[in-house]
C-alpha positions in Angstrom: -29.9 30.5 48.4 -28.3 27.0 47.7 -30.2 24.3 47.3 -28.6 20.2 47.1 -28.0 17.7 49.3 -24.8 16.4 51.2 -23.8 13.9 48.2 -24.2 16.7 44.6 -22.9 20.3 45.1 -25.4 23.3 45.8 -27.2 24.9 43.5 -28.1 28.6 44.2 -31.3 29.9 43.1 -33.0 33.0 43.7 -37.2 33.1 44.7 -38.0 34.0 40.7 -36.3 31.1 39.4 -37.8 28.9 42.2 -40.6 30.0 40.5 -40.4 29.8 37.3 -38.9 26.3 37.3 -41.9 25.4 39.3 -44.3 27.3 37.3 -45.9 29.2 39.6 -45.2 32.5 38.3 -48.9 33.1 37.9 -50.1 31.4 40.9 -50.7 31.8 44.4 -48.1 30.0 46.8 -50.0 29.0 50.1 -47.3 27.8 51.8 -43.7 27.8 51.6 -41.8 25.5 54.0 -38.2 25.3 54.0 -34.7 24.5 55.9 -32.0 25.9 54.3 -29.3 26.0 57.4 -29.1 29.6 58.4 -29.3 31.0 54.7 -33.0 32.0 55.2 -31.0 35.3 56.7 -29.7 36.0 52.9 -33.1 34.4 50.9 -35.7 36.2 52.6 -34.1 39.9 52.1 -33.7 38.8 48.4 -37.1 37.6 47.9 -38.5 40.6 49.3 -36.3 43.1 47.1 -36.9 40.9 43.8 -38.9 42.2 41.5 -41.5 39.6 41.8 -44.2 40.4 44.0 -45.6 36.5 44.9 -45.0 35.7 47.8 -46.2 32.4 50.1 -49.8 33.3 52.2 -47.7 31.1 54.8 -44.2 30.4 55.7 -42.9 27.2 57.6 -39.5 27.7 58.7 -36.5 26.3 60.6 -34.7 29.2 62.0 -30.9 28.7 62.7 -29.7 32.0 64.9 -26.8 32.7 64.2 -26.3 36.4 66.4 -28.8 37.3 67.8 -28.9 40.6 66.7 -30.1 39.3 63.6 -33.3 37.2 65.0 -35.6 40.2 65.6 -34.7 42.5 62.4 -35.6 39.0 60.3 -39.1 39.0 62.0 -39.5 42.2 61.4 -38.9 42.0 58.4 -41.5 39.4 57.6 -44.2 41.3 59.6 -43.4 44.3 57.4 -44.1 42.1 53.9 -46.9 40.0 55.4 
């Protein structure tokens, strides 16, 4: 996942270093809200396959389809983790 802005260069970060630089690592996330411009295909996967097991009661997300063969497997996906 990259994080930044249009002016400084992205910064990837993975959901365990979100974490830890947030200090939540022993904490319950409520909500997780988030636009990261069609790489929330390529976070998601990761965050469910880390090996941290936190994850947000509640996700707020901007979806950005990019085939739509890809839509329904990331729903699933999230149903399957919920």
């Amino acid at each position: 996942m990259k994080l930044g802005n249009s002016i400084q260069e992205a910064v990837v970060k993975n959901w365990t270093t979100i974490l830890q630089e947030l200090n939540h690592t022993n904490r319950i996330v409520d909500i997780l809200k988030m636009d990261i411009e069609g790489d929330e295909y390529i976070f998601f996967p990761s965050m469910f396959d880390s090996r941290n097991r936190i994850f947000p009661k509640q996700i707020l997300i901007e979806l950005h389809p990019q085939q739509d063969n890809i839509t329904h497997p990331f729903f699933e996906q999230l149903r399957n983790h919920s």
